[in-house]
C-alpha positions as CSV (number, residue, x, y, z in Angstrom):
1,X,121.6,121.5,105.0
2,X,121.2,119.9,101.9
3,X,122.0,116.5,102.4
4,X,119.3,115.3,104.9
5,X,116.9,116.8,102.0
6,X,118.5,114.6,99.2
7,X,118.5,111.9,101.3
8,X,114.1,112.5,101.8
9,X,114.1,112.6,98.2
10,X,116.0,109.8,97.7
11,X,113.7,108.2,100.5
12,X,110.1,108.9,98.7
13,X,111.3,107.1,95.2
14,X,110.1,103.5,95.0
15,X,112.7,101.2,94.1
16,X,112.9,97.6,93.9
17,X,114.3,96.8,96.7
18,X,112.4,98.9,99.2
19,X,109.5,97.9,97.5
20,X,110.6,94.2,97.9
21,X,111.6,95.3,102.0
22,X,108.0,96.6,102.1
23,X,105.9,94.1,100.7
24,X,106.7,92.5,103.4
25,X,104.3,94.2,105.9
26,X,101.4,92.7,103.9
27,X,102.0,89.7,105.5
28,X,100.2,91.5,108.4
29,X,97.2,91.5,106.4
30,X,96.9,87.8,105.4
31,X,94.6,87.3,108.5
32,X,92.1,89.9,107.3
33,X,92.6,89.6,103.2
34,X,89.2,87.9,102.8
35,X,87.5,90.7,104.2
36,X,90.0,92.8,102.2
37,X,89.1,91.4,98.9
38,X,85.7,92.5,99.6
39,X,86.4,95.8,100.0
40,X,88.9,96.2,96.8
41,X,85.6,94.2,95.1
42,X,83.4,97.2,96.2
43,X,86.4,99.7,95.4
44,X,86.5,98.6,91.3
45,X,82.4,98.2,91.1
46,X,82.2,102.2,92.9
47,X,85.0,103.1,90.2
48,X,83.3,101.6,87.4
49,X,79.7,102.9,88.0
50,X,81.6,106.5,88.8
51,X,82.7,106.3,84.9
52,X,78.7,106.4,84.3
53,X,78.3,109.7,85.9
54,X,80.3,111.9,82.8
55,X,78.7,109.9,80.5
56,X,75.3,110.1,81.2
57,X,76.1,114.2,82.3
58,X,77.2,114.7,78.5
59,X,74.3,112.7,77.4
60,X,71.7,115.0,79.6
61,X,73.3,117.7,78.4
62,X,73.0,117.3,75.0
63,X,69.4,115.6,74.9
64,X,68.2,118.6,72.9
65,X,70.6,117.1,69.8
66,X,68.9,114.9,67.4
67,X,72.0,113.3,66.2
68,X,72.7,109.8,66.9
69,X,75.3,109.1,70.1
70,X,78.7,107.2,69.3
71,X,78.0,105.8,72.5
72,X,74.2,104.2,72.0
73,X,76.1,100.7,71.8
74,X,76.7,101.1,75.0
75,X,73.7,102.6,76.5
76,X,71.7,100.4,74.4
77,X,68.4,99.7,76.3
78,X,68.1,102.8,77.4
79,X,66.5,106.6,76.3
80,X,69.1,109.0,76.3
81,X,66.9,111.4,74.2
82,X,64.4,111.5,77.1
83,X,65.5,113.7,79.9
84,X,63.9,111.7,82.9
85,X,65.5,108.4,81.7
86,X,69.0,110.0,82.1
87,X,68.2,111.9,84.7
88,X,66.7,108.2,87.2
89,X,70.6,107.0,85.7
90,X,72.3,109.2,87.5
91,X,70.1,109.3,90.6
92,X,70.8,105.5,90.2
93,X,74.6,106.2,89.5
94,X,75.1,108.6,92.8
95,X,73.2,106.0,94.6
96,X,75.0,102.9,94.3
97,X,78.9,104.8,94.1
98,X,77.5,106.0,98.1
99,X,76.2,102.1,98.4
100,X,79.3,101.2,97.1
101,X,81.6,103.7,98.8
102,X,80.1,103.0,102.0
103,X,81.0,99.5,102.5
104,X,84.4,99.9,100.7
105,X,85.6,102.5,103.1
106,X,84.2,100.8,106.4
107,X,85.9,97.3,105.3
108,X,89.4,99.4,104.6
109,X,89.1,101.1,107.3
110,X,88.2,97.9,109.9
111,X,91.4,96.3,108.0
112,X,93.9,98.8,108.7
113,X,92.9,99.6,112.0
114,X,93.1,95.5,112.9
115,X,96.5,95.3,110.9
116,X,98.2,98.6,112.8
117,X,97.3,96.9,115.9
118,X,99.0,93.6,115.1
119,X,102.3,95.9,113.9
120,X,102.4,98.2,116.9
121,X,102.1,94.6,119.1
122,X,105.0,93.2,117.2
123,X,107.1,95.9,116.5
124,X,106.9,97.1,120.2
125,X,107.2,93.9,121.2
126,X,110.4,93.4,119.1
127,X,111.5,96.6,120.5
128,X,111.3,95.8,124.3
129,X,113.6,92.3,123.4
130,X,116.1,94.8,121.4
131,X,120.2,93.7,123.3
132,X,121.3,97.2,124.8
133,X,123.3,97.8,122.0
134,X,120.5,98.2,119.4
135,X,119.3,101.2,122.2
136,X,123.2,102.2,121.9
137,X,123.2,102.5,118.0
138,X,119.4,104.2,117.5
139,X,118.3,107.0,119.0
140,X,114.9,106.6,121.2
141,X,113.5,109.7,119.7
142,X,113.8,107.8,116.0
143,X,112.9,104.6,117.3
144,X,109.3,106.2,119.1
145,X,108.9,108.4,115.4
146,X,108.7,104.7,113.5
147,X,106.7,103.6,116.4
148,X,104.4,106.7,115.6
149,X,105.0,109.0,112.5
150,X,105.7,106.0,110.4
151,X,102.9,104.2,111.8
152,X,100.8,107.3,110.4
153,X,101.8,107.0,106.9
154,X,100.8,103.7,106.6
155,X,97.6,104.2,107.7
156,X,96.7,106.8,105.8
157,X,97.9,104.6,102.3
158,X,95.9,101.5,103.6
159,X,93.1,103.5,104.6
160,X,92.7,105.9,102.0
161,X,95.6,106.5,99.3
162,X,95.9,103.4,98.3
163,X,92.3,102.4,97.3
164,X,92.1,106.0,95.7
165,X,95.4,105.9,93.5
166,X,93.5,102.9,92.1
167,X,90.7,104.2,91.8
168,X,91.9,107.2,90.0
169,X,93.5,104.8,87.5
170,X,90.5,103.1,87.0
171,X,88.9,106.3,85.8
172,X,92.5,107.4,83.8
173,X,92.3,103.8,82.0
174,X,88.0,103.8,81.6
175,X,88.2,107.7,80.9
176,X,90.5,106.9,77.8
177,X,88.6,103.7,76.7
178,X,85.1,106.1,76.2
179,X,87.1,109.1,74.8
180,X,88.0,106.8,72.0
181,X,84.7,105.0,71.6
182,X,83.3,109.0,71.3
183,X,86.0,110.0,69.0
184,X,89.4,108.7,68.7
185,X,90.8,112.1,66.9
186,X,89.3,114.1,69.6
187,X,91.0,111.6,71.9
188,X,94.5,112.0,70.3
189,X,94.4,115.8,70.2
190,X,93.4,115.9,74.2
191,X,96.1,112.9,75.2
192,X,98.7,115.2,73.1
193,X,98.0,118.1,75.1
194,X,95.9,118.3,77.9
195,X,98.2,115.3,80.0
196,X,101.3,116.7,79.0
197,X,100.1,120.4,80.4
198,X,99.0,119.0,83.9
199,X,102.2,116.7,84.2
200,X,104.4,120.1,83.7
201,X,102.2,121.8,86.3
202,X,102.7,118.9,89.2
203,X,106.4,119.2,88.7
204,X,106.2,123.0,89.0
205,X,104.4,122.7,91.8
206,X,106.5,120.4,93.7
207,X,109.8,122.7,92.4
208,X,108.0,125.8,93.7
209,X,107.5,123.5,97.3
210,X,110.7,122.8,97.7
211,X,111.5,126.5,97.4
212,X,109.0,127.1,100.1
213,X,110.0,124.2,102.1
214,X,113.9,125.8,102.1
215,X,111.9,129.1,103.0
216,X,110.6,127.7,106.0
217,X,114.0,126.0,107.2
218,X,115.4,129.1,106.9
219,X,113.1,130.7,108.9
220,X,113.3,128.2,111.2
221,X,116.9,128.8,112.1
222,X,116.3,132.8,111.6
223,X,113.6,132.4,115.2
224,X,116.0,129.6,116.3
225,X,118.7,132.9,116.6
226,X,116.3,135.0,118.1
227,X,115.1,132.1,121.0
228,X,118.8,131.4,121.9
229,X,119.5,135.3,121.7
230,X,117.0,136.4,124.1
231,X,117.4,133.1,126.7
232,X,120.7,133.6,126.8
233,X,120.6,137.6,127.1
234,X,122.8,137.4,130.0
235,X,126.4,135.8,127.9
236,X,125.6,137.9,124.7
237,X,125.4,140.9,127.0
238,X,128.2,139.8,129.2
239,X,130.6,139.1,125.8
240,X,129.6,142.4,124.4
241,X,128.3,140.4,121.6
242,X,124.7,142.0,120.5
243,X,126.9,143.4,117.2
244,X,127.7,139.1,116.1
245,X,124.1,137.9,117.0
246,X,122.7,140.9,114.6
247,X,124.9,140.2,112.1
248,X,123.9,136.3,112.5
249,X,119.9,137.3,112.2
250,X,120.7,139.8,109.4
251,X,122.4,136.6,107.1
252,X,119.7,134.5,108.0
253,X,116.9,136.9,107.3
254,X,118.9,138.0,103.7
255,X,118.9,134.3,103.0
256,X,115.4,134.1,103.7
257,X,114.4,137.2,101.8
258,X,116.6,135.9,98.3
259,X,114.7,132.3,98.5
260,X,111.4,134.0,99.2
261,X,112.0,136.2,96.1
262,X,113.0,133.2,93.9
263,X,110.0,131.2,95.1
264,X,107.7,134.4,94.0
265,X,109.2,134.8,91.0
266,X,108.6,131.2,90.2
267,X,104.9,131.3,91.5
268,X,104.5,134.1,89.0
269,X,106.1,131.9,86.2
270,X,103.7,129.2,87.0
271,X,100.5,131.3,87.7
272,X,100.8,132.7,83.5
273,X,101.7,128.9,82.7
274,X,98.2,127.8,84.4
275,X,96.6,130.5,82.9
276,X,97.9,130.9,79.3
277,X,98.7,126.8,78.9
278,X,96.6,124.6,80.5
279,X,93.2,127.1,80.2
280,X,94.9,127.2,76.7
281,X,94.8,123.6,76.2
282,X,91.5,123.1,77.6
283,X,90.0,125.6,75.5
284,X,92.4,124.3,72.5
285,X,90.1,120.3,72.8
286,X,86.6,122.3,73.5
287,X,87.2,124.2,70.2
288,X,88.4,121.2,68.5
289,X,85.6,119.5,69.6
290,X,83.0,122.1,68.5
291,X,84.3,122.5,65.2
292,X,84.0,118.2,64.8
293,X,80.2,118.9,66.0
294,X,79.3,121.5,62.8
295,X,78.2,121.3,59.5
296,X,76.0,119.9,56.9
297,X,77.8,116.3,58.5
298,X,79.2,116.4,61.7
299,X,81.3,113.9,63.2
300,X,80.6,114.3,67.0
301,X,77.0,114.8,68.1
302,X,76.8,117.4,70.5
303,X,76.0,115.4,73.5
304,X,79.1,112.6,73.0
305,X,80.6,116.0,72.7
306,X,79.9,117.0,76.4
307,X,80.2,113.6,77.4
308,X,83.9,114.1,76.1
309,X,84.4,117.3,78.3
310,X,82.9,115.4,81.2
311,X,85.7,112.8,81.0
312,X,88.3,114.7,79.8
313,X,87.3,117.3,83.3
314,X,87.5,113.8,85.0
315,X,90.3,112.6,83.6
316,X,92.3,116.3,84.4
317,X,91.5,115.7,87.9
318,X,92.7,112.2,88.2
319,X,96.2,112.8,87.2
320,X,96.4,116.0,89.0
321,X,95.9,114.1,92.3
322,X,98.1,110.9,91.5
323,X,101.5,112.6,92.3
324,X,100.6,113.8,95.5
325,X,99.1,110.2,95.9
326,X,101.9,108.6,94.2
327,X,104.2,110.6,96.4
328,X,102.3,109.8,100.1
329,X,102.6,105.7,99.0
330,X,106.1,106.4,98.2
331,X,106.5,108.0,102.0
332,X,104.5,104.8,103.3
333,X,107.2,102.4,101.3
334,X,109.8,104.2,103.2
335,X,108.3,104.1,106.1
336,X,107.2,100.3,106.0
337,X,111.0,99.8,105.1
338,X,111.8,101.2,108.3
339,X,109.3,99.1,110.5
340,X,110.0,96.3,108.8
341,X,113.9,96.6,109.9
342,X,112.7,96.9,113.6
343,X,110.7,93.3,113.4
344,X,113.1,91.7,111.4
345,X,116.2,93.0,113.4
346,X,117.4,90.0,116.0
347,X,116.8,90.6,119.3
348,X,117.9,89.1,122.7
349,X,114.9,86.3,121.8
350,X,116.4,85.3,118.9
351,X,120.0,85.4,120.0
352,X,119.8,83.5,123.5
353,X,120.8,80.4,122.9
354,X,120.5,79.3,126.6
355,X,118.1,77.5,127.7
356,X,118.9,76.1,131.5
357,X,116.6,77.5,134.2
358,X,118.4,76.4,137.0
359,X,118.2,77.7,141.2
360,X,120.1,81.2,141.8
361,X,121.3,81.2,144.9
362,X,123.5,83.9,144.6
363,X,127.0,82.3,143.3
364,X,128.8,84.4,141.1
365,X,131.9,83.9,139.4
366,X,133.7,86.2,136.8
367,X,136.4,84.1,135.3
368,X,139.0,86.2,132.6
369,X,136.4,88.1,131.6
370,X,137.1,90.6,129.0
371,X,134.6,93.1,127.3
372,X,135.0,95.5,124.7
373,X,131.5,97.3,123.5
374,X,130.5,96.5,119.8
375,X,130.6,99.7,118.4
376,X,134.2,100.3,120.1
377,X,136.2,97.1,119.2
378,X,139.6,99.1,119.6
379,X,138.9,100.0,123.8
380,X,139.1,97.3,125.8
381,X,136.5,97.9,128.6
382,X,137.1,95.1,130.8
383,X,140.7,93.3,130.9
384,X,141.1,89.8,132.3
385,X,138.5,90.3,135.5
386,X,138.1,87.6,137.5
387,X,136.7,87.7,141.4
388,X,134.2,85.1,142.8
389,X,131.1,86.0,145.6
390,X,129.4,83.5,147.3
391,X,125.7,83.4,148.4
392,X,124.8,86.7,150.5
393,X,128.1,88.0,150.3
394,X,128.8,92.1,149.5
395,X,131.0,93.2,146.5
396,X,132.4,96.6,146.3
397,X,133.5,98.0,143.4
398,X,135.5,101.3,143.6
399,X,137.8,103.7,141.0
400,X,137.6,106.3,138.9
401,X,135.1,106.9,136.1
402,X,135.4,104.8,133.4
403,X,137.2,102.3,135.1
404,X,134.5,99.3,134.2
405,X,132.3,99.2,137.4
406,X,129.1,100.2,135.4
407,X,130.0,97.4,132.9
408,X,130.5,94.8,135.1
409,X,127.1,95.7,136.3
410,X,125.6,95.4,132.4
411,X,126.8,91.9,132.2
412,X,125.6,90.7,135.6
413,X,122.6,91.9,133.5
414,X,123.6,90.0,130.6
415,X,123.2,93.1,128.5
416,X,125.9,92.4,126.4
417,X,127.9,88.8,125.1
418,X,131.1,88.8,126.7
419,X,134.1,88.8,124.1
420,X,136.6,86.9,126.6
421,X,135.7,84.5,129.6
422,X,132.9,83.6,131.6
423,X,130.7,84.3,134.3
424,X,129.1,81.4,136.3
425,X,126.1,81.6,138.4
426,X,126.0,79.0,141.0
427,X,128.2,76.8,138.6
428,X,126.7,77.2,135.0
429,X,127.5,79.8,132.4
430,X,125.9,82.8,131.6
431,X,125.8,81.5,127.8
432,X,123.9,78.4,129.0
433,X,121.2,80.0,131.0
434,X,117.9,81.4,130.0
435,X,118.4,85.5,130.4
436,X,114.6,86.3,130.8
437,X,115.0,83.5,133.8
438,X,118.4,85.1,135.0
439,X,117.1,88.1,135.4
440,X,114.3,87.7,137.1
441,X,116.4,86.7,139.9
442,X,118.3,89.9,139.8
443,X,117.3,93.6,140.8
444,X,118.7,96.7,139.8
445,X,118.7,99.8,141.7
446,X,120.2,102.7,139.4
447,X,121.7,106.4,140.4
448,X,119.4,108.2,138.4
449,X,115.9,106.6,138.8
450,X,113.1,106.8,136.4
451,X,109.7,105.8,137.1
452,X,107.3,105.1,135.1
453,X,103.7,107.3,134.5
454,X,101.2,106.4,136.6
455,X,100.7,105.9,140.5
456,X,103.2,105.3,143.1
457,X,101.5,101.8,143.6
458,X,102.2,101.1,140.4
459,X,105.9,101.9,139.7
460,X,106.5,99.4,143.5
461,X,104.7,96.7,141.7
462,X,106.7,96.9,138.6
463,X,109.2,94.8,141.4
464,X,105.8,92.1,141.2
465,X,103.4,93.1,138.7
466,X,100.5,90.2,140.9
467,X,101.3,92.0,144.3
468,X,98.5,92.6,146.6
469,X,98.4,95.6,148.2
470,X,99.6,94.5,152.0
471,X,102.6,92.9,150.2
472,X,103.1,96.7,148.5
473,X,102.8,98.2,151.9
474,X,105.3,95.8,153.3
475,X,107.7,97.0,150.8
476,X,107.2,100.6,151.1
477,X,107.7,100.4,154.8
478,X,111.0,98.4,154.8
479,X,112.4,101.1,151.9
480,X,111.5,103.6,154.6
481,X,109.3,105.1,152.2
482,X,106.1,104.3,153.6
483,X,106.0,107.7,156.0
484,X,106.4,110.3,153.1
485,X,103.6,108.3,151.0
486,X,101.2,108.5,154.0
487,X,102.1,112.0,153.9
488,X,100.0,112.9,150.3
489,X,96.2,112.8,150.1
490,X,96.3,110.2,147.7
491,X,98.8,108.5,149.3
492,X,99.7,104.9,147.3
493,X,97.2,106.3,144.3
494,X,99.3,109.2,144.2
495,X,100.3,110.3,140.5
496,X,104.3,110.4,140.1
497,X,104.5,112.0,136.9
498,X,106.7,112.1,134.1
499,X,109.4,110.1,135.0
500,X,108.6,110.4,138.5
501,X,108.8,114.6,138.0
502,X,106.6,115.0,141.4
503,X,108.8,113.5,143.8
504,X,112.4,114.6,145.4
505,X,115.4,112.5,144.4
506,X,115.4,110.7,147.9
507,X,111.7,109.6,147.6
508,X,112.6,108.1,144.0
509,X,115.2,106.2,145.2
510,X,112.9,105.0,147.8
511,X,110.1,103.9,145.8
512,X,112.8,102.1,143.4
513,X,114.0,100.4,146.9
514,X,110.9,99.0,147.7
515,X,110.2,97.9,143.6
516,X,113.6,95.8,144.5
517,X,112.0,94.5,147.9
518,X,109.0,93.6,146.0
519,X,110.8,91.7,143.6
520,X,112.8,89.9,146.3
521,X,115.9,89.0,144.0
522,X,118.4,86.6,145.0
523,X,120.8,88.9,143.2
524,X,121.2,92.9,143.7
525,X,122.6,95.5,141.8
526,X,123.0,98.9,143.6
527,X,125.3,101.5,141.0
528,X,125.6,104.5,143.3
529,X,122.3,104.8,144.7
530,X,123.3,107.5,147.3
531,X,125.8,109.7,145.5
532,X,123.6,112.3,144.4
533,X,121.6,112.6,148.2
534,X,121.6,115.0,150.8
535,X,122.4,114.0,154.3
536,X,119.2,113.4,155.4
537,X,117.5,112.0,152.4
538,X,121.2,109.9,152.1
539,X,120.7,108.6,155.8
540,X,116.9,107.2,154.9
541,X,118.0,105.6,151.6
542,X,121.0,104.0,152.9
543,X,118.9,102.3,155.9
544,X,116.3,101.1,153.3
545,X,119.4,99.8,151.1
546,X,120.6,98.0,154.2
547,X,117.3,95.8,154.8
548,X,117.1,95.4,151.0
549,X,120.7,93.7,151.2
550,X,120.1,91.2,154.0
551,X,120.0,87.7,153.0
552,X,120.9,88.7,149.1
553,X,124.3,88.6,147.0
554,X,124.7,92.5,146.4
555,X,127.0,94.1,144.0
556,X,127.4,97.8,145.1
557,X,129.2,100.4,142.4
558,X,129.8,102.9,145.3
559,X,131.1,106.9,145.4
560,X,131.1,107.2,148.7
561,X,133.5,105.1,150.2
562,X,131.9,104.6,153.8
563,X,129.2,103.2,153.0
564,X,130.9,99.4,151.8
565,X,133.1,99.6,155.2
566,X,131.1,96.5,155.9
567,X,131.7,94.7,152.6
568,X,132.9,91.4,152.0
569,X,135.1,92.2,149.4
570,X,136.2,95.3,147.9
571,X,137.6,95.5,144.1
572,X,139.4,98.5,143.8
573,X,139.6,99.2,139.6
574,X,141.6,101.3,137.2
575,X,141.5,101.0,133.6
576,X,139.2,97.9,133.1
577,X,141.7,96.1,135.5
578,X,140.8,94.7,139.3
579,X,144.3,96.6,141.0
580,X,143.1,95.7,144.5
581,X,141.1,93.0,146.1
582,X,140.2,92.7,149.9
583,X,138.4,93.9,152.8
584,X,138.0,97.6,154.0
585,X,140.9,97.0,157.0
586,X,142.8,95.0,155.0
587,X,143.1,97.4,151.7
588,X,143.6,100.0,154.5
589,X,146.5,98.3,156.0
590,X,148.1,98.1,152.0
591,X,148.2,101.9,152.4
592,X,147.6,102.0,148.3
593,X,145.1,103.0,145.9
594,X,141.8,102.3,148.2
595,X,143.5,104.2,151.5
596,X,144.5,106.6,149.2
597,X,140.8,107.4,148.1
598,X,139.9,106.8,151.7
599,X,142.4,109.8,152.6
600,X,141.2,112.0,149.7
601,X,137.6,111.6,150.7
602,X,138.2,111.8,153.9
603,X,140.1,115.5,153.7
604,X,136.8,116.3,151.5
605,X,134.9,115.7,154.4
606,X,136.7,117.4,156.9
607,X,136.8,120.8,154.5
């Protein structure tokens, strides 16, 4: 449990390098930096008038002292013994800081927005060209957090943090630069302390977080016990196991009860140090102060005097809010690291190196091809396959699980570089040819469809994204899908839901059959598209699967055995190896592996 949380920690410290990684996401802001220079123009002139505002407070303040200000060098030109005079100042102080803010924060605020565009675009558009394996080594629900979360925290810092962490070191640096034009002993005894006594309170404070933060997992796994308890009722009362799951809750509940105690005893440590040392220290400076103001020769006039708490009141604030600030641009670092490895990463753009668009007709060749995937060097996937197909032909490709059917589909694809051999389409190698121009000649009809949000027209012209709605139609009737979409009120408009939630498997399968229609490859890719059917549903699909095959070079992964009787060639495969190659009648007549599976299935049936 403790390890991810190092590792957060370890995240939200700047270093060199990940500032050096990140820096590089400015480069998205080159097209708007003129713009942006305006508004970090406006950002210093709103900080520099807001120093104006303590000053001229103190000075209004004290206008009923007849001493002479250490300050009138500075406000030279202007009454500060005449109550109006200071009064119009700050009128005119709070006026242009709103002026001022105003424009700064519309500017930062049009940049950002125009610069998370342009790295959404890019990074999403890195992401779509990711090789399969990327998808293979990063989980989607991390790579849609950087597309989102991370997204957030850089918004925020561009938008907001950023220009205000400055800001508050504007008024740290200008705050310091008055306190020692008022009085530079004063100034010594309040850097001494006061800084010092708000530093210690941040780190409390983010010591007694991280007490509360532990809290919280805690209690997260304490109601995680009670969820999985009470949905699965039935096994813990089937085991006779009530007695463990109590026991379980009880450890979690102590553990939440010892941290909660700590983190109380703590908050009570650092409530009397607010109180006792950092009231202490502030009233420590005002009584300093007040003592430098009396007698027969002062040496602070009363109102550089409240000018001085002004500042110092300023001052406390600013550095109580850099941490947290600090912190939050230390997240965005982190987080700009991350995006920055997406866009940078090499995807299938940058690593195609073939740039041949020639005519697919449908000629496919696999020539000693062997395939291991990268993350598994030491199991060889595919050993030595080679089989040929010519134009309009029907490959089978039977075996057990894990015998390399799916893979030999992935490469079709061109999902993955080979790591032995070569496949030629009508001649030329995979390696030479552009993939984006391969594979639009190619169409893939999965076992487990997902379609995409949105209508039913839509996800059929993902086959054909410029289709016209007769040539939709068209398809849907020839995928024998067209009847059950007549069937809803909406009927082509018809929402499909989340990954095509609101329809039956056999319709999905359908509506994918007619996307592959649409497309009109000269190349098809069916990986059991019937296996997980009824008989009806099975019966529709495989008719639309037939008038989706004619005239096309179709590679068919199948489970079900007689549905490829009519195949031109059938590759029986066991361990990444092609055992048996032939005909349905002629593999039967072998009497080996394939009539074997044959007989096997064929007893299932008759049971």
């Amino acid at each position: 449990m403790l390890r991810p949380k190092k590792t957060k920690e370890k995240r939200e410290k700047l270093s060199k390098s990940s500032i050096k990684k990140a820096k590089k996401i400015f480069s998205f802001l080159k097209p708007y930096s003129a713009i942006f220079i305006i508004g970090w123009v406006f950002l210093i002139l709103s900080s520099l008038i807001g120093l104006a505002f303590p000053l001229l407070m103190g000075q209004l303040l004290g206008t009923g002292s007849s001493q002479e200000s250490a300050l009138s060098s500075v406000l030279e030109g202007m009454s500060i013994s005449d109550v109006d005079s200071v009064a119009i100042g700050l009128f005119i102080v709070f006026a242009a800081q709103a002026l001022f803010g105003f424009f700064r924060i519309i500017i930062f605020t049009y940049v950002t927005e125009n610069t998370l565009r342009d790295i959404k675009q890019v990074a999403f558009g890195r992401l779509l060209y990711m090789p399969m394996n990327f998808f293979n080594q990063n989980k989607v629900g991390e790579l849609t957090s950087r597309m989102s979360a991370d997204i957030e925290k850089i918004q925020g810092v561009l938008s907001t943090t950023i220009a205000e962490f400055f800001r508050q070191i504007i008024i740290i640096v200008g705050g310091i630069v008055f306190l020692v034009l008022i009085s530079w002993k004063l100034a010594l005894i309040m850097l001494g302390t006061l800084p010092v006594m708000i530093i210690i309170a941040v780190v409390f404070g983010r010591f007694i977080r991280k007490l509360s933060k532990q809290a919280q997992d805690e209690s997260a796994k304490s109601n995680a016990t009670i969820e999985e308890s009470l949905m699965g009722i039935s096994n813990v009362k089937s085991f006779t196991n009530e007695v463990f799951m109590l026991n379980k809750y009880k450890k979690a509940i102590n553990t939440i009860k010892a941290l909660q105690i700590r983190s109380g005893l703590w908050r009570g440590v650092f409530a009397s140090f607010i109180i006792f040392c950092l009231f202490g220290a502030i009233v420590f400076i005002i009584w300093q102060g007040l003592l430098m103001t009396q007698g027969p020769n002062p040496e602070l006039a009363e109102k550089d005097f409240f000018s001085f708490i002004m500042f110092t009141i300023m001052m406390g604030a600013s550095l109580g809010s850099i941490a947290d600030m600090y912190s939050n641009i230390a997240k965005a670092v982190g987080a700009s690291e991350q995006l920055m490895k997406i866009i940078e990463t090499e995807n299938e753009s940058d690593l195609n190196i073939g740039t041949a668009k020639p005519d697919i007709s449908g000629r496919v060749a696999f020539n000693n091809v062997s395939f291991h995937y990268p993350q598994r060097e030491d199991v060889q996937v595919l050993k030595s396959i080679s089989f040929e197909s010519e134009s309009n032909q029907t490959i089978a490709l039977v075996g057990a699980s894990g015998a390399g059917k799916s893979t030999i589909a992935s490469l079709l694809l061109n999902y993955y570089p080979l790591t032995g051999g070569a496949i030629y389409f009508d001649g030329i190698s995979n390696k030479d040819i552009d993939t984006e121009h391969l594979r639009a000649h190619m169409a893939f009809v999965p076992q487990e469809v997902i379609l995409f949000s949105g209508t039913i027209k839509e996800n059929i012209a993902f086959g054909k994204t410029n289709a016209t709605e007769e040539e939709i139609i068209s398809a849907a009737k020839k995928a024998n899908a067209f009847e059950f979409i007549q069937s809803f009120p909406n009927q082509l408009e018809t929402e499909v839901g989340d990954r095509g939630i609101q329809l039956s498997g056999g319709q999905k399968q359908r509506i994918a059959i007619a996307r592959a229609i649409l497309k009109d490859p000269k190349i098809l890719i069916l990986d059991e598209a019937t296996s997980a059917l009824d008989s009806e549903s099975e019966q529709l699909v495989q008719n639309a699967l037939e008038t989706l095959m004619e005239g096309r070079t179709s590679f068919v992964i199948a489970h079900r055995l007689s549905t490829i009787k009519k195949a031109s060639a059938i590759l029986v495969m066991e361990n990444g190896k092609i055992m048996e190659q032939g005909k349905h009648e002629e593999l039967i007549a072998l009497n080996g592996r394939y009539a074997n599976l044959v007989s096997l299935q064929g007893i299932k049936n008759e049971s």
